[in-house]
C-alpha positions as CSV (number, residue, x, y, z in Angstrom):
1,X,133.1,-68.4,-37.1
2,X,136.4,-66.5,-37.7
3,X,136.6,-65.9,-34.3
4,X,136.2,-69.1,-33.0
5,X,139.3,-69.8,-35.2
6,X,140.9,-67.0,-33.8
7,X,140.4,-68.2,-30.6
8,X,141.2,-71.7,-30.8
9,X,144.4,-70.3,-32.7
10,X,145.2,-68.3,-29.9
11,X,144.6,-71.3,-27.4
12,X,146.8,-73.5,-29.6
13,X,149.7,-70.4,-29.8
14,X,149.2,-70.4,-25.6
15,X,150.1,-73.8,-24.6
16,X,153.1,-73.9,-27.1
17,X,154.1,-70.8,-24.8
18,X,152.8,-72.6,-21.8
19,X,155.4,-75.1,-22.7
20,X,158.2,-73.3,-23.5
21,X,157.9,-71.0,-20.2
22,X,157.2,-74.1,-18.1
23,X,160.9,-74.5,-17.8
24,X,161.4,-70.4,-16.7
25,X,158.4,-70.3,-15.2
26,X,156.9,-71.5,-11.4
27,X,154.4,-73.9,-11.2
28,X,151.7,-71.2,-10.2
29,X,152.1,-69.5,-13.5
30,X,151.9,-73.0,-15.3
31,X,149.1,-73.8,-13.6
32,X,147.6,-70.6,-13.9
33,X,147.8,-70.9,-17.7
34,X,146.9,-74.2,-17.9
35,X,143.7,-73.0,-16.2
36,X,143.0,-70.2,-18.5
37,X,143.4,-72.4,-21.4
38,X,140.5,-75.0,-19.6
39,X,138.0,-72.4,-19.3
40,X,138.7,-70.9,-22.8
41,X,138.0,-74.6,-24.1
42,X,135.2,-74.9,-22.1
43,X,133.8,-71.4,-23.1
44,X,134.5,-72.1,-27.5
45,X,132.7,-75.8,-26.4
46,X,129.8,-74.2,-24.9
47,X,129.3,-71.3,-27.7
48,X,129.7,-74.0,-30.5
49,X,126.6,-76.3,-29.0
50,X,124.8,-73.7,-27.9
51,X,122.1,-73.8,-30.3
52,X,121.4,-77.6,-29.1
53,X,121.3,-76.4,-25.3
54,X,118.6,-74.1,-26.0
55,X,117.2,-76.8,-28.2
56,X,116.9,-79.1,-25.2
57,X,116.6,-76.7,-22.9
58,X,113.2,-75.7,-24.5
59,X,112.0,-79.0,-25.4
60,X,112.3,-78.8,-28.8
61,X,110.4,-81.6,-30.3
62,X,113.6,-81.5,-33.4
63,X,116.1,-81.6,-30.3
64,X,118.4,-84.5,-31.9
65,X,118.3,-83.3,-35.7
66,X,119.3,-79.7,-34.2
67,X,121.8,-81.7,-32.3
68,X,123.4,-83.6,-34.9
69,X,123.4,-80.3,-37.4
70,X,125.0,-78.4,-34.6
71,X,127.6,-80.9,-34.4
72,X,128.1,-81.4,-38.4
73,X,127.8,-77.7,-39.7
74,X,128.4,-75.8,-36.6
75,X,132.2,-74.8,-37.6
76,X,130.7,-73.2,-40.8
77,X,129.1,-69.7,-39.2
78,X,126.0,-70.3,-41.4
79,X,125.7,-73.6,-40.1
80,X,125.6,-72.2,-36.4
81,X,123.2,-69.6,-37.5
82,X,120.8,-72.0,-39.0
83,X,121.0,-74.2,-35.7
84,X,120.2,-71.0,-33.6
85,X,117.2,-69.9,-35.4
86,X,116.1,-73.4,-35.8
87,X,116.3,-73.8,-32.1
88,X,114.1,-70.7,-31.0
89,X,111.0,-71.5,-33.8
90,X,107.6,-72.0,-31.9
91,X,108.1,-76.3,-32.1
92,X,108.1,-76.9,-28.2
93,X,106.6,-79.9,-26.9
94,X,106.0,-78.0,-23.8
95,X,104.2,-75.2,-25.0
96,X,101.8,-78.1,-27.0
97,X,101.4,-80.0,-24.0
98,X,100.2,-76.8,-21.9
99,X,97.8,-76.1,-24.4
100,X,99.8,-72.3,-24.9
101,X,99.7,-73.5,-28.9
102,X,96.9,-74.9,-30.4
């Protein structure tokens, strides 16, 4: 999870710039980094609940717990880790309910 502090870091270091350049700078460039510092949000958001997407996403029948982990231990690398492999064990409702594990 280093790199998620890197990158938030970063993201924090850019819109201090953002703001200081703003007043050299024309409102496509501000806007422009405004933008990339939105999708880089969106992208560290994304990768830190990831393990609960695939949690839902699979029908997990632990869904919430994996959820609420996520969000609780997520920041810590082995608490993201855990979530992950938690998420992909063979405890799918919809592979019970079509009979694929018996």
């Amino acid at each position: 999870m280093k790199k998620l502090l890197y990158v938030i870091i970063f993201l924090s270091v850019l819109t201090i710039g953002t703001s200081a350049i703003a007043a050299e700078a024309s409102t496509a460039e501000v806007m422009g980094m405004f933008l990339l510092v939105l999708v880089g949000l969106v992208v560290v958001i994304a990768l830190y609940i990831l393990p609960s997407i695939i949690a839902f996403k699979r029908m997990h029948k632990n869904r919430m717990a994996i959820l609420c982990l996520d969000l609780l231990t997520a920041w810590s690398f082995l608490g993201w880790v855990a979530c992950v492999v938690w998420a992909f064990t063979d405890n799918c409702e919809e592979e019970i309910a079509n009979g694929i594990i018996k």
